[in-house]
Gaussian input, Z-matrix of N, CA and C with variables (Angstrom, degrees):
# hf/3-21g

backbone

0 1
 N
 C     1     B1
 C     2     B2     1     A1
 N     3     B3     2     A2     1     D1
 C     4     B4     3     A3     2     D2
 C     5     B5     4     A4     3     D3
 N     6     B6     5     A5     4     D4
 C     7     B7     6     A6     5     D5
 C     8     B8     7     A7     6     D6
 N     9     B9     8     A8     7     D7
 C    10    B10     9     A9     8     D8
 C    11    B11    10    A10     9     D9
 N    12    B12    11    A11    10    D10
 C    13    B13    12    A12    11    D11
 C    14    B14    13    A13    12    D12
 N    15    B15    14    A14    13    D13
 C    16    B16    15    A15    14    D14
 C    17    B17    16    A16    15    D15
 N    18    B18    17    A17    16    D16
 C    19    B19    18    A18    17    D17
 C    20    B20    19    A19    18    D18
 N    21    B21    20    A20    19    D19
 C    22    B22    21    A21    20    D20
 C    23    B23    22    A22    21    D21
 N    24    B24    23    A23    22    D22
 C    25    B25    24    A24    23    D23
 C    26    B26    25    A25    24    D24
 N    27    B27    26    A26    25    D25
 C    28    B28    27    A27    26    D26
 C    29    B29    28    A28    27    D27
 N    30    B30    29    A29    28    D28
 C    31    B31    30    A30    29    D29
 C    32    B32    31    A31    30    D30
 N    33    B33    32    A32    31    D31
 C    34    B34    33    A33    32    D32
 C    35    B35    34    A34    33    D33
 N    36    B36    35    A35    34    D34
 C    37    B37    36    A36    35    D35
 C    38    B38    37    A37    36    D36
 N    39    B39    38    A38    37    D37
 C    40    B40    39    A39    38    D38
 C    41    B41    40    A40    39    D39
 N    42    B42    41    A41    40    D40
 C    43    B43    42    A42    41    D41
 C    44    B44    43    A43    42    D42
 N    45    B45    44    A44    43    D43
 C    46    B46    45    A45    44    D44
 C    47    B47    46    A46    45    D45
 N    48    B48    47    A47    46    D46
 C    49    B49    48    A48    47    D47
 C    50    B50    49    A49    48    D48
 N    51    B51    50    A50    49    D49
 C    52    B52    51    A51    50    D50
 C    53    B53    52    A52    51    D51
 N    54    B54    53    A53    52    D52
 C    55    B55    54    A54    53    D53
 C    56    B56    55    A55    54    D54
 N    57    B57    56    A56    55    D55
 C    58    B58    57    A57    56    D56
 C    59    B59    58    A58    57    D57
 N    60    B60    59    A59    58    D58
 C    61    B61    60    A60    59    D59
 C    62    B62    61    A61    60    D60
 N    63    B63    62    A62    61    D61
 C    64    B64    63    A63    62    D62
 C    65    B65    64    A64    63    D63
 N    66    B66    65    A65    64    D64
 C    67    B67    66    A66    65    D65
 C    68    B68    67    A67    66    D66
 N    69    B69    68    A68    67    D67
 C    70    B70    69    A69    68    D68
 C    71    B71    70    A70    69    D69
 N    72    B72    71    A71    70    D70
 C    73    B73    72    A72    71    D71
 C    74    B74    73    A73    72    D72
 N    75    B75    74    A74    73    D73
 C    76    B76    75    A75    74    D74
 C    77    B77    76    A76    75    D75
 N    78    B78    77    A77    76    D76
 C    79    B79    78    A78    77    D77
 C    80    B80    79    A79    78    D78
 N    81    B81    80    A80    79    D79
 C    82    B82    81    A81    80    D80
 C    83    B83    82    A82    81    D81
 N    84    B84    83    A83    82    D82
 C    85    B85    84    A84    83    D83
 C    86    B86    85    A85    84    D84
 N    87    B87    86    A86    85    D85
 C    88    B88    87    A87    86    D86
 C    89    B89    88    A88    87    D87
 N    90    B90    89    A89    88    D88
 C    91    B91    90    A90    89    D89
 C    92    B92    91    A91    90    D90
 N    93    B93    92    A92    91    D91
 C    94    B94    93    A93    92    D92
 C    95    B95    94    A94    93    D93
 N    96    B96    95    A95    94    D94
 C    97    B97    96    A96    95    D95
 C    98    B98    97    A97    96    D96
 N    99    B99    98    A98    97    D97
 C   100   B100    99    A99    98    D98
 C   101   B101   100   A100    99    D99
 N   102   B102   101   A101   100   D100
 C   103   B103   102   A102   101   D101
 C   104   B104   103   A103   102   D102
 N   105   B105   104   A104   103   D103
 C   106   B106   105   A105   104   D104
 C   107   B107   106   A106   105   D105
 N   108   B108   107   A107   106   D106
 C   109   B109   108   A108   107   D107
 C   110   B110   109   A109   108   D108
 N   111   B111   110   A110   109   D109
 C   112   B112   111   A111   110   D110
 C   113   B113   112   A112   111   D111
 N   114   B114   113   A113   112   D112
 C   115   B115   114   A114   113   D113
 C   116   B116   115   A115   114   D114
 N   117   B117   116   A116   115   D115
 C   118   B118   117   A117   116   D116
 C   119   B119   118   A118   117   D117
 N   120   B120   119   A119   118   D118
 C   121   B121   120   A120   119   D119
 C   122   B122   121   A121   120   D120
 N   123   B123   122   A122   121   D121
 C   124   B124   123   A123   122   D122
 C   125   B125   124   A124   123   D123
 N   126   B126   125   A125   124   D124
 C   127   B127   126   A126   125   D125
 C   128   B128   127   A127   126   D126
 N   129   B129   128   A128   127   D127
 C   130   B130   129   A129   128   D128
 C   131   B131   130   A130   129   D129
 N   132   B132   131   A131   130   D130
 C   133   B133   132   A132   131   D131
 C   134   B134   133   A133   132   D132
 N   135   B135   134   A134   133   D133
 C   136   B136   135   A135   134   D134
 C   137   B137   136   A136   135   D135
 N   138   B138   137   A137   136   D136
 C   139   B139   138   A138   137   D137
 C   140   B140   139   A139   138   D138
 N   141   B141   140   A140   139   D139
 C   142   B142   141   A141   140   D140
 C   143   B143   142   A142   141   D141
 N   144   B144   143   A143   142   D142
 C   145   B145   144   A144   143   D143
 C   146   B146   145   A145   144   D144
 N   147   B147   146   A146   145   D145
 C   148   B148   147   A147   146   D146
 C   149   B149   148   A148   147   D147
 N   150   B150   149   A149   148   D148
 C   151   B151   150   A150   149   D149
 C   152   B152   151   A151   150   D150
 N   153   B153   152   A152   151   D151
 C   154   B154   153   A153   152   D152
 C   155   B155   154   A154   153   D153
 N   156   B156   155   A155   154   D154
 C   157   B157   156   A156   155   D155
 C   158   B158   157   A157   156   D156
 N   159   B159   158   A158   157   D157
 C   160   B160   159   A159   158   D158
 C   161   B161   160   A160   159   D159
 N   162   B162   161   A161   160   D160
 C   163   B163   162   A162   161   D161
 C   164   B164   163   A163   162   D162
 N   165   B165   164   A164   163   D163
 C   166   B166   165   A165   164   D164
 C   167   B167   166   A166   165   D165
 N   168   B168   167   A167   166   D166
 C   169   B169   168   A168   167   D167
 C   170   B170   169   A169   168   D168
 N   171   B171   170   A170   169   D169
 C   172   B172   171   A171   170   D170
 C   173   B173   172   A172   171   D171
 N   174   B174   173   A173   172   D172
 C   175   B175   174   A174   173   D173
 C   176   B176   175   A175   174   D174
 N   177   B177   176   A176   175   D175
 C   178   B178   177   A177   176   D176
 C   179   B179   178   A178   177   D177
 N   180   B180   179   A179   178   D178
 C   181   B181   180   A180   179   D179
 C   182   B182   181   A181   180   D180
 N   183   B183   182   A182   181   D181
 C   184   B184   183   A183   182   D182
 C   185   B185   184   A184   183   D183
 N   186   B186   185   A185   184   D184
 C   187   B187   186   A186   185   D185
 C   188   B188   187   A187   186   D186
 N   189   B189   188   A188   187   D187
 C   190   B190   189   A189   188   D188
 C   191   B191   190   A190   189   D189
 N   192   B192   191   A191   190   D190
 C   193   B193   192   A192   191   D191
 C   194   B194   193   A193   192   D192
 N   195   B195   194   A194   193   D193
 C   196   B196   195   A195   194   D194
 C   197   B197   196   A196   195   D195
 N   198   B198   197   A197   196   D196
 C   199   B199   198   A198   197   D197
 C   200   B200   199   A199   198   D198
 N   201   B201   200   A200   199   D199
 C   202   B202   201   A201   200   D200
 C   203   B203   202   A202   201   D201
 N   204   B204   203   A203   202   D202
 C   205   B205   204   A204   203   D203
 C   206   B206   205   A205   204   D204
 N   207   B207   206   A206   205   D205
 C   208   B208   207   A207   206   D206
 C   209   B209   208   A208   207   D207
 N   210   B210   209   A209   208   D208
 C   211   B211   210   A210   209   D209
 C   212   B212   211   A211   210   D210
 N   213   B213   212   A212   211   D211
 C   214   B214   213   A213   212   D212
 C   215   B215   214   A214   213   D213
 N   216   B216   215   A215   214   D214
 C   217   B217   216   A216   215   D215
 C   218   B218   217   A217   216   D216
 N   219   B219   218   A218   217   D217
 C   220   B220   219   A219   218   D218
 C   221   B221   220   A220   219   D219
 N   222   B222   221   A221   220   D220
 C   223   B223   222   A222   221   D221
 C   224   B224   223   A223   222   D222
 N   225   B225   224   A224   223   D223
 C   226   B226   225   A225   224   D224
 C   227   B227   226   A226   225   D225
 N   228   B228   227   A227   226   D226
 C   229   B229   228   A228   227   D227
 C   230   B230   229   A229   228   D228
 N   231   B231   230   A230   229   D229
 C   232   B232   231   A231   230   D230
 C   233   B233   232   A232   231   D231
 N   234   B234   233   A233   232   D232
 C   235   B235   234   A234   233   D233
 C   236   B236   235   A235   234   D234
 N   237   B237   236   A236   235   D235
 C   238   B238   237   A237   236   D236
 C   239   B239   238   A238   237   D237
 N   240   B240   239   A239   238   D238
 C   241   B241   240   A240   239   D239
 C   242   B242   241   A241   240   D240
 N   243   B243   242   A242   241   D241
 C   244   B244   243   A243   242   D242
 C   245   B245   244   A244   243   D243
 N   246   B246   245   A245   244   D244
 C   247   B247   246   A246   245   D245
 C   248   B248   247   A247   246   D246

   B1=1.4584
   B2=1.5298
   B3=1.2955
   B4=1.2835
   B5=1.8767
   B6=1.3647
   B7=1.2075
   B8=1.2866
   B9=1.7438
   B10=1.8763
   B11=1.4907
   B12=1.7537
   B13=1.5105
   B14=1.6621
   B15=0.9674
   B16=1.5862
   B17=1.4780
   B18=1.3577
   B19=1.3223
   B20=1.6290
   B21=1.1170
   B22=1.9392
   B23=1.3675
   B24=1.4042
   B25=1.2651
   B26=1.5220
   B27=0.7529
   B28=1.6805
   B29=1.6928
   B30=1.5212
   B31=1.0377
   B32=1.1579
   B33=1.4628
   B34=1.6068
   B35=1.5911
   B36=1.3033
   B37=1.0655
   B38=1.7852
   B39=1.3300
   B40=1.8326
   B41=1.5883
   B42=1.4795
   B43=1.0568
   B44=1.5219
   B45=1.7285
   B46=1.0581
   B47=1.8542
   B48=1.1497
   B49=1.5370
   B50=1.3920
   B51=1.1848
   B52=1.6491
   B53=1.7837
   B54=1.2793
   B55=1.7022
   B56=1.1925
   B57=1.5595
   B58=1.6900
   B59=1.1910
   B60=1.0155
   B61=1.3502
   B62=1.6566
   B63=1.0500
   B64=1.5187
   B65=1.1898
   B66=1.6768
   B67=1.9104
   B68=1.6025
   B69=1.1074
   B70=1.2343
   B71=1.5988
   B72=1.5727
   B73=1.3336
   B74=1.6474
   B75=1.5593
   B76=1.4586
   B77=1.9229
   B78=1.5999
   B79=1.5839
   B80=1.1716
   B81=1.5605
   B82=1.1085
   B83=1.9758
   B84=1.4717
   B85=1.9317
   B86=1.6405
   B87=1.9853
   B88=1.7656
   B89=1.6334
   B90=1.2589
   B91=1.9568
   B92=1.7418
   B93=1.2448
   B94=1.8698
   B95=1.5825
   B96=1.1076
   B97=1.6282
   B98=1.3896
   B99=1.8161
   B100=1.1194
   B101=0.8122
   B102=1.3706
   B103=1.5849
   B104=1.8194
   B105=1.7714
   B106=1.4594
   B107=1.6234
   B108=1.0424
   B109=1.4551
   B110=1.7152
   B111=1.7650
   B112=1.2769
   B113=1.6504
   B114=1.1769
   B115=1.4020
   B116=1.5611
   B117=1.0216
   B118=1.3677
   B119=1.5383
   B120=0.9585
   B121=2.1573
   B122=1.0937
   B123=1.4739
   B124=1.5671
   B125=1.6643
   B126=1.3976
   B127=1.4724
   B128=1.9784
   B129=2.0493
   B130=1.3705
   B131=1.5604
   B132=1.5039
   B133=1.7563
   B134=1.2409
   B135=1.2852
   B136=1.7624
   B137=1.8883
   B138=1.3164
   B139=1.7873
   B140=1.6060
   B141=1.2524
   B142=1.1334
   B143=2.1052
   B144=1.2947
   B145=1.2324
   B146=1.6327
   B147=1.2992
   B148=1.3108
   B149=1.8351
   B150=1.9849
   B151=1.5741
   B152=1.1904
   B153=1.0587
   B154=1.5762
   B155=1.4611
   B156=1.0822
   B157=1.4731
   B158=1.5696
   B159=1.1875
   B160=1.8330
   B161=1.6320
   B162=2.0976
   B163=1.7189
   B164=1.8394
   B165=1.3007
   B166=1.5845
   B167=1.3788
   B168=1.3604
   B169=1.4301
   B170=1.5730
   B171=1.1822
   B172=1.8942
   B173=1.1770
   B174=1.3796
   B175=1.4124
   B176=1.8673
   B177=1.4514
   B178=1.3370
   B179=1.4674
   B180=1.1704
   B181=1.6226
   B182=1.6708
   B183=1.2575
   B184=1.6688
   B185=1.3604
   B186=1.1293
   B187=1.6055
   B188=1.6162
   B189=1.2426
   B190=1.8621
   B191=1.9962
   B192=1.5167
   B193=1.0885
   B194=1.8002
   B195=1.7630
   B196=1.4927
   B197=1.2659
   B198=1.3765
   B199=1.6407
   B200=1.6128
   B201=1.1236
   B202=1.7240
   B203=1.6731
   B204=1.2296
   B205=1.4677
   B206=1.3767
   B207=1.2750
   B208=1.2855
   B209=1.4292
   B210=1.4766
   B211=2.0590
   B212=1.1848
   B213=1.7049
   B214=1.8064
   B215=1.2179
   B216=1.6179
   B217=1.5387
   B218=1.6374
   B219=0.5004
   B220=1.8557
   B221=1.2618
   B222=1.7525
   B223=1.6798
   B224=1.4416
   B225=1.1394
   B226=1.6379
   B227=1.3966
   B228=1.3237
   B229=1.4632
   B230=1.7330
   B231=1.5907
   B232=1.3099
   B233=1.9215
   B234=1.3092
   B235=1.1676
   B236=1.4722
   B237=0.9819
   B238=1.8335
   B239=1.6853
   B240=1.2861
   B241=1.9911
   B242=1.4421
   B243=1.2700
   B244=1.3191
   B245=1.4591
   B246=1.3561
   B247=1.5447
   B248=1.9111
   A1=109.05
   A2=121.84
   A3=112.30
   A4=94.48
   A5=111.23
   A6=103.45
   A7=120.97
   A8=100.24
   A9=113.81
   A10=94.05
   A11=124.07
   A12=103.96
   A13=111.88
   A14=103.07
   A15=96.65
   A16=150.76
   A17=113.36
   A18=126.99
   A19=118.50
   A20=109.42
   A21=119.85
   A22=110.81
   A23=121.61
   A24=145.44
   A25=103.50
   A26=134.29
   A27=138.95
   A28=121.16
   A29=100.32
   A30=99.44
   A31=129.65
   A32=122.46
   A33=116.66
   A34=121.06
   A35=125.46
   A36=137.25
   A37=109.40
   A38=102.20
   A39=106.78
   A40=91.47
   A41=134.81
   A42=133.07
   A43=104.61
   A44=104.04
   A45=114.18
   A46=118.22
   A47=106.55
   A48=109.62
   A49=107.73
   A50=110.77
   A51=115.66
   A52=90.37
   A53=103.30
   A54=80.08
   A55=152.51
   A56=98.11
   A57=108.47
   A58=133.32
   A59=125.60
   A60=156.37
   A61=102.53
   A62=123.34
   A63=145.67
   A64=112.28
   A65=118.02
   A66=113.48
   A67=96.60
   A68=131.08
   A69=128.52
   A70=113.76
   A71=105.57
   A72=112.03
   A73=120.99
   A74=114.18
   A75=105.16
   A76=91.46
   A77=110.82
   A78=98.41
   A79=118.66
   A80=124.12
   A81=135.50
   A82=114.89
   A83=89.44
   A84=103.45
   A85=117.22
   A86=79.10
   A87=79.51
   A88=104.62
   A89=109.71
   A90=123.57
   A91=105.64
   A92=111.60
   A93=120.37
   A94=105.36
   A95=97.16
   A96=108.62
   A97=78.84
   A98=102.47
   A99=99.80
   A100=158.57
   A101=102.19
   A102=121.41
   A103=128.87
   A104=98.91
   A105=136.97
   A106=82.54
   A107=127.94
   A108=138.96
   A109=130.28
   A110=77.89
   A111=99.74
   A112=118.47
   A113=116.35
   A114=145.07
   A115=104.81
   A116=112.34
   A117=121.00
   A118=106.77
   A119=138.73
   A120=134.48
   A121=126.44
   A122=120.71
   A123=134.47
   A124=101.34
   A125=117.83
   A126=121.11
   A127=91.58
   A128=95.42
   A129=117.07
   A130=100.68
   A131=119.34
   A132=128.13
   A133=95.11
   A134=126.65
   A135=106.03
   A136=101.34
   A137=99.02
   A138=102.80
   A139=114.98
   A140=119.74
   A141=109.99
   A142=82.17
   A143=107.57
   A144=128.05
   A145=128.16
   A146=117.82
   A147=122.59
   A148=86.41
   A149=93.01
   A150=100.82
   A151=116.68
   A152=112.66
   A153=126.81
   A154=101.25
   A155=138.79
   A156=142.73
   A157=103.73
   A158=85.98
   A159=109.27
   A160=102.59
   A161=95.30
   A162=113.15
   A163=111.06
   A164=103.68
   A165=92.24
   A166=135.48
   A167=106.65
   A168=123.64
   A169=96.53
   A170=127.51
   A171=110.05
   A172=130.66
   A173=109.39
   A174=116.77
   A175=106.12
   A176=101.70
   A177=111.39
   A178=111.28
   A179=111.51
   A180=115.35
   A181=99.94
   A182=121.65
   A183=121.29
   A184=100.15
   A185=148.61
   A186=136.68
   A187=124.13
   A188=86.52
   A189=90.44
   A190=91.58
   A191=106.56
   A192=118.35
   A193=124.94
   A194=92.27
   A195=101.10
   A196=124.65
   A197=102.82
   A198=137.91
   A199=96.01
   A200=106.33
   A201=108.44
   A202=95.83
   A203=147.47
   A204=119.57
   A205=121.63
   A206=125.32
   A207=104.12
   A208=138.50
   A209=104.34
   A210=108.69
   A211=103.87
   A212=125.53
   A213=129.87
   A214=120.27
   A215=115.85
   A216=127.33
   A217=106.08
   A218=130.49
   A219=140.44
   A220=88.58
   A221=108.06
   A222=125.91
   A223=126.09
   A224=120.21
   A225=103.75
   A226=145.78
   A227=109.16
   A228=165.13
   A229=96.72
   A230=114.53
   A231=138.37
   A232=92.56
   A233=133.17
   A234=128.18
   A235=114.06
   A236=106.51
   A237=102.93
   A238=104.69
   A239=89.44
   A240=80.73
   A241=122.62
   A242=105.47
   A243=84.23
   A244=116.30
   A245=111.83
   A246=126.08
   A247=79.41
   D1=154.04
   D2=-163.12
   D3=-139.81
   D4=139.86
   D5=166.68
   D6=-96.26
   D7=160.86
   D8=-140.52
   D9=-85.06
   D10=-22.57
   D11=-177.77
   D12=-84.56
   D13=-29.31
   D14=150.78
   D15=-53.73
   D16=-51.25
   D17=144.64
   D18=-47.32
   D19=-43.64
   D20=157.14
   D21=-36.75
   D22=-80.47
   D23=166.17
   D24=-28.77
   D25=-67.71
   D26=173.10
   D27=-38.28
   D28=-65.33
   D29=161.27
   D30=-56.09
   D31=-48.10
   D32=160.56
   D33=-52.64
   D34=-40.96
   D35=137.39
   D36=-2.60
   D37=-87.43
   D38=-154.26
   D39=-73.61
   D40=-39.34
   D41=162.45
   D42=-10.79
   D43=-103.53
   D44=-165.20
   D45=-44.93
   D46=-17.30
   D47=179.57
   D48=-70.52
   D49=-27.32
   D50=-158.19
   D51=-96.34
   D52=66.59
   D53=-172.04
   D54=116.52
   D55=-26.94
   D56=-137.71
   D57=33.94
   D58=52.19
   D59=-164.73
   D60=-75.68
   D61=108.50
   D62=170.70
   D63=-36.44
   D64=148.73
   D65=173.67
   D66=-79.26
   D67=-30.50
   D68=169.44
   D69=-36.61
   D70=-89.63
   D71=178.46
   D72=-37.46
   D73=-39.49
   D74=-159.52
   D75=-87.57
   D76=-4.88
   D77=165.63
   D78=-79.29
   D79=-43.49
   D80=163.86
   D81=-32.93
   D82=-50.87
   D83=176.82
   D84=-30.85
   D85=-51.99
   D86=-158.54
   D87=-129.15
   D88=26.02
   D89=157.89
   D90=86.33
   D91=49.46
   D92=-179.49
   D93=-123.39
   D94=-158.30
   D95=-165.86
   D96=-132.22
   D97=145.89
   D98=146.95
   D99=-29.72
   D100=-64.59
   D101=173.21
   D102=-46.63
   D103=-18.21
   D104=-163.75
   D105=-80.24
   D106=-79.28
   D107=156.37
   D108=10.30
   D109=-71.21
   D110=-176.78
   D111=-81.00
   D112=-14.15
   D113=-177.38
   D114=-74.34
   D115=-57.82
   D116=-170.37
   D117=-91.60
   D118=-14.79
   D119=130.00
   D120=-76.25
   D121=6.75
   D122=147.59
   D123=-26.14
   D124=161.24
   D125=162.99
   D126=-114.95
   D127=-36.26
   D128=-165.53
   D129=-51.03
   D130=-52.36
   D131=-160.12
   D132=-96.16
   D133=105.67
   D134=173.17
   D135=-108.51
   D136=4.75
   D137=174.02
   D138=-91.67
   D139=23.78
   D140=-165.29
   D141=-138.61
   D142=129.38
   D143=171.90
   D144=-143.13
   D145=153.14
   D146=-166.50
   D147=-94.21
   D148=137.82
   D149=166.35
   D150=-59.66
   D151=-168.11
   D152=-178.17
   D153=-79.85
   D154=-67.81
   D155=150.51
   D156=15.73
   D157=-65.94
   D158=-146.89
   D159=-64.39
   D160=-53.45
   D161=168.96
   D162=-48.47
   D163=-21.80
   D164=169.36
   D165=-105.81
   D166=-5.11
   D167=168.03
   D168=-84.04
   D169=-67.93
   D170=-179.44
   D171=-51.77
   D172=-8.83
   D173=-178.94
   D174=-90.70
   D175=-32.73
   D176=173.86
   D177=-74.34
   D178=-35.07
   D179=-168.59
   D180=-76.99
   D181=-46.83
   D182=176.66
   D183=-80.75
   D184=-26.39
   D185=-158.70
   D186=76.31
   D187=38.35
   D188=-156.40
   D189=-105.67
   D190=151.65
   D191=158.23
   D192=-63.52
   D193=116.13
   D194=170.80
   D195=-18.98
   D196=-67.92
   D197=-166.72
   D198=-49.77
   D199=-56.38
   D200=-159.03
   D201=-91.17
   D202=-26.98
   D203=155.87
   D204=-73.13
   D205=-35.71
   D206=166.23
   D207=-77.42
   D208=2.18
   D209=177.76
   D210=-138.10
   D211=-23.37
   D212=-164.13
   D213=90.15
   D214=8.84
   D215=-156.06
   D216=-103.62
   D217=101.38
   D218=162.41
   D219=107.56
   D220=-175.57
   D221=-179.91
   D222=-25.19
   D223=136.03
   D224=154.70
   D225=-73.32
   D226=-16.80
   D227=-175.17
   D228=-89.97
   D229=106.30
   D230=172.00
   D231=-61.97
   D232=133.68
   D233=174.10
   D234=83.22
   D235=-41.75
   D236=-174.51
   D237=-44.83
   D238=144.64
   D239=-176.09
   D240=-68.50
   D241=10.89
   D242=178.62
   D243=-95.07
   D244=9.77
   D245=-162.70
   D246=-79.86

């Protein structure tokens, strides 16, 4: 189980790596609302989380390793060898 302000953090995390890449745009990326976005890098909402769906479209949309947004565990970086 993983906690949600962390997983928050992450996603804001690969965000800003990718770019600085906006909650806008990366909702736009993968078909949410902003606010959907912004909800789920809340520290404030920690009951509100992206499905699994969703965990694989942001991971696709930033290039980021599965593994490490959903637990913090290996690379952040989709491909990097340490995946």
């Amino acid at each position: 189980m993983f906690v949600m302000s962390e997983l928050g953090d992450r996603i804001k995390q690969g965000r800003e790596n990718a770019g600085r890449m906006s909650q806008d745009a990366l909702a736009h990326a993968i078909g949410v609302s902003r606010a959907a976005v912004a909800q789920w890098e809340s520290k404030k909402d920690n009951n509100t989380k992206p499905s699994i769906e969703n965990l694989v479209k942001i991971a696709e949309s930033l290039e980021l390793n599965i593994e490490w947004l959903i637990t913090g565990n290996g690379s952040m970086q989709k491909g990097s060898a340490a995946d």
